[in-house]
N, C-alpha and C positions, 0 to 999 in steps of 0.2 A: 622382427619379433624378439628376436636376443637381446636387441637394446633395452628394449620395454620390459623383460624380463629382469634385466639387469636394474634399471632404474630402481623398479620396484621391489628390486631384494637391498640394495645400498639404503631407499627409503625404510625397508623395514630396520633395518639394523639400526639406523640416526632413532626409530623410535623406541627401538630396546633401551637404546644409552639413554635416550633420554627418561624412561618409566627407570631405568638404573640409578642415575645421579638424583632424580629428582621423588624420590619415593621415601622422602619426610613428611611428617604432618604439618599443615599450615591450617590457623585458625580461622575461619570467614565469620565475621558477622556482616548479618545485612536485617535492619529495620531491629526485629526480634525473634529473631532467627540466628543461631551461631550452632557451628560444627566446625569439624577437626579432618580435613580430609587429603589426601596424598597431595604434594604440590605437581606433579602430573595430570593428575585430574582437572584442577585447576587451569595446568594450560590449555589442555584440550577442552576444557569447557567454553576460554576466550574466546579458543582458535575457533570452534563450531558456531560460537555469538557472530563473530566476526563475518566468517561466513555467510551465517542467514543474513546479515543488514547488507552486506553485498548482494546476495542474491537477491533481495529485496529491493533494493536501489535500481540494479540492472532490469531487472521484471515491469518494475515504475514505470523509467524511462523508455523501455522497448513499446510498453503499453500507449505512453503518452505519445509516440512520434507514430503510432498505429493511427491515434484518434486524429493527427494534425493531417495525413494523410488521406482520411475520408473527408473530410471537410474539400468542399467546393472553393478554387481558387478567388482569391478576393477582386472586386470588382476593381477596371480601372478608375483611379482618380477623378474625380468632375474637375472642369476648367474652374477656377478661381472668377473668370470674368463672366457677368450673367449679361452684357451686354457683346452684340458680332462684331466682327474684328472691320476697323474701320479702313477701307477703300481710300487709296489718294494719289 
C-alpha cells in the first residue's frame, strides 16, 4: 500500500511541473474554430484522445475474438478425389 501510495504522490508532482512549465497560451485552430488555450490542456486533451482510441481498439479486438469463439469449429476438408482409392 505505501508503494502505491507513493507512485501516486511522485505522479502528482510530474503533473504539477508539468501544468507549471507548460501553462502558456497556444493557439488551436481546427476547421473554424480557433482559441487560445494553456499548452497543458492541450496535452491532456491528446493524452485522454489517445486513450479513448486505445480503449476503443482493445474493446474491438476483445469483442471480435468473443464472436470467433462462438462460432462452430470449421468442418473437415473434402478429399480432393471424388473417385475410391484404387486396390492393387
Amino acid at each position: 500500500m505505501k508503494t502505491k501510495a507513493g507512485l501516486i504522490a511522485v505522479l502528482i508532482v510530474l503533473l504539477l511541473i508539468l501544468i507549471i512549465q507548460n501553462s502558456g497560451a497556444v493557439h488551436v485552430r481546427l476547421y473554424f474554430w480557433s482559441l487560445d488555450i494553456p499548452a497543458f490542456l492541450m496535452v491532456l486533451g491528446v493524452f485522454l484522445v489517445g486513450l479513448l482510441v486505445g480503449y476503443l481498439a482493445a474493446h474491438m479486438e476483445k469483442r471480435r475474438d468473443r464472436k470467433q469463439a462462438a462460432l462452430p469449429p470449421p468442418s473437415p476438408p473434402r478429399s480432393a478425389s471424388i473417385l475410391p482409392p484404387s486396390s492393387k
